[in-house]
N, C-alpha and C positions, 0 to 999 in steps of 0.2 A: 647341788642342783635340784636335788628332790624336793627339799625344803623351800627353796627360791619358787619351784611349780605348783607347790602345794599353795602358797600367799599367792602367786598371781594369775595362777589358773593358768591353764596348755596354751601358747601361743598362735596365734591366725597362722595359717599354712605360708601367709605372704611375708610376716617375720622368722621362719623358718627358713624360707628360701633364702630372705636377705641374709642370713646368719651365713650361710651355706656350712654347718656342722654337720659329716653323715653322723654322727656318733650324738650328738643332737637327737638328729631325727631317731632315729632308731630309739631311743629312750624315751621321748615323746609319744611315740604309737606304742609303746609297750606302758605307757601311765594308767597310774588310777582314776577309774572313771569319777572318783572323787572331787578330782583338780582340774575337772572341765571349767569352773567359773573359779575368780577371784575372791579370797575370802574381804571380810571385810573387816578394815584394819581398824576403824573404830571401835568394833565389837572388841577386835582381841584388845584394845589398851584399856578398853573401861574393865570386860572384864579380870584381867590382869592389876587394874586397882582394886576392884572387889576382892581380891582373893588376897593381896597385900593388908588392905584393912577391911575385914567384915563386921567391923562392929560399925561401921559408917558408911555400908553398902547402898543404902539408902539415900545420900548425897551423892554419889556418882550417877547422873543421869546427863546428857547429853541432847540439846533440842534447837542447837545452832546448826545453821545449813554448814558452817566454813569449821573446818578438823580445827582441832587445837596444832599451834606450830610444830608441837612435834612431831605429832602422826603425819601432819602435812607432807612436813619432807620427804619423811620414811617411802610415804605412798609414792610420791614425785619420783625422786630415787629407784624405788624397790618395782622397776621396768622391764620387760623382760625386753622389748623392742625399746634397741638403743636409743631411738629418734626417739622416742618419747619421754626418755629419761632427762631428768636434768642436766648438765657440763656442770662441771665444777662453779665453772663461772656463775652459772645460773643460780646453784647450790648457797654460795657465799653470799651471794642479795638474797635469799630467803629471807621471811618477815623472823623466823628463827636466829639464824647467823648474819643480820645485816648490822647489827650494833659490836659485830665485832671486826667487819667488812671493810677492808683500809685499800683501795683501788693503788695506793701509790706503795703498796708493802705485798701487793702480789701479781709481778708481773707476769702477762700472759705472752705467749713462746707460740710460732704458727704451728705446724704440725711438722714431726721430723719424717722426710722423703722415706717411702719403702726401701730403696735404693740401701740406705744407710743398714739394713738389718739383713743385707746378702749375706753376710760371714757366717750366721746363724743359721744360714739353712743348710752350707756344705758340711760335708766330714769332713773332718781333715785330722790329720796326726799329729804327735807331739812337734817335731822335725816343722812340718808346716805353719803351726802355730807359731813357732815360734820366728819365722822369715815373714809372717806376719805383721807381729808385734814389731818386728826390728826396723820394716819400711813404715809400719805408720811411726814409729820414732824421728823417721830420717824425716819426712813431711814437712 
């Protein structure tokens, strides 16, 4: 999490609210004043090729407005506020992963009801689990 705050800089107060994490926040107001702003992901991958090859530091210079595909995604993805992140779906049509993109080899599922994830919020005991399992059997 440190690491995800440090690339995209402390989040607006109003994706914190939507998160609703207290454990979040509290980590949040305790950060390094370092990670007020989002670093910038083009610097880390050119420098990152510099330091892979320095005898050709010299060719790594960067003066197109639009990232190369890879950092693209990265940045797209690498969201701290959900709503801004890419879906999978979106992910897949990236100008990166669109040549590998087959609409009829990934089909997409609506979201499955909160409802379905009850079981996982009670305790329950061995005994219980298992009268459980045995009526979703009978189903």
């Amino acid at each position: 999490l440190e690491l995800t705050l440090e690339l995209t800089g402390v989040p607006s107060e109003d994706t914190i609210r939507k998160i609703g994490n207290d454990k979040l926040l509290e980590l949040i107001r305790e950060t390094d004043e370092d990670w007020e702003e989002a670093m910038n992901l083009m610097e880390i991958f050119l420098d990152s090729l510099v330091k892979l090859d320095e005898d050709n530091a010299d060719r790594y210079s960067y003066g197109c407005e639009e990232y190369p595909a890879e950092v693209d995604i990265i940045d797209k993805l690498l969201k701290f506020d959900p709503d801004d992140r890419l879906t999978v779906q979106q992910a897949l049509q990236h100008r990166l992963l669109k040549t590998f993109h087959r609409d009829d080899d990934e089909p997409v599922r609506n979201l499955i009801p909160m409802g379905e994830f009850e079981f996982e919020r009670r305790r329950i005991d061995q005994l219980c689990l298992r009268e459980l399992i045995y009526r979703e059997m009978l189903r």
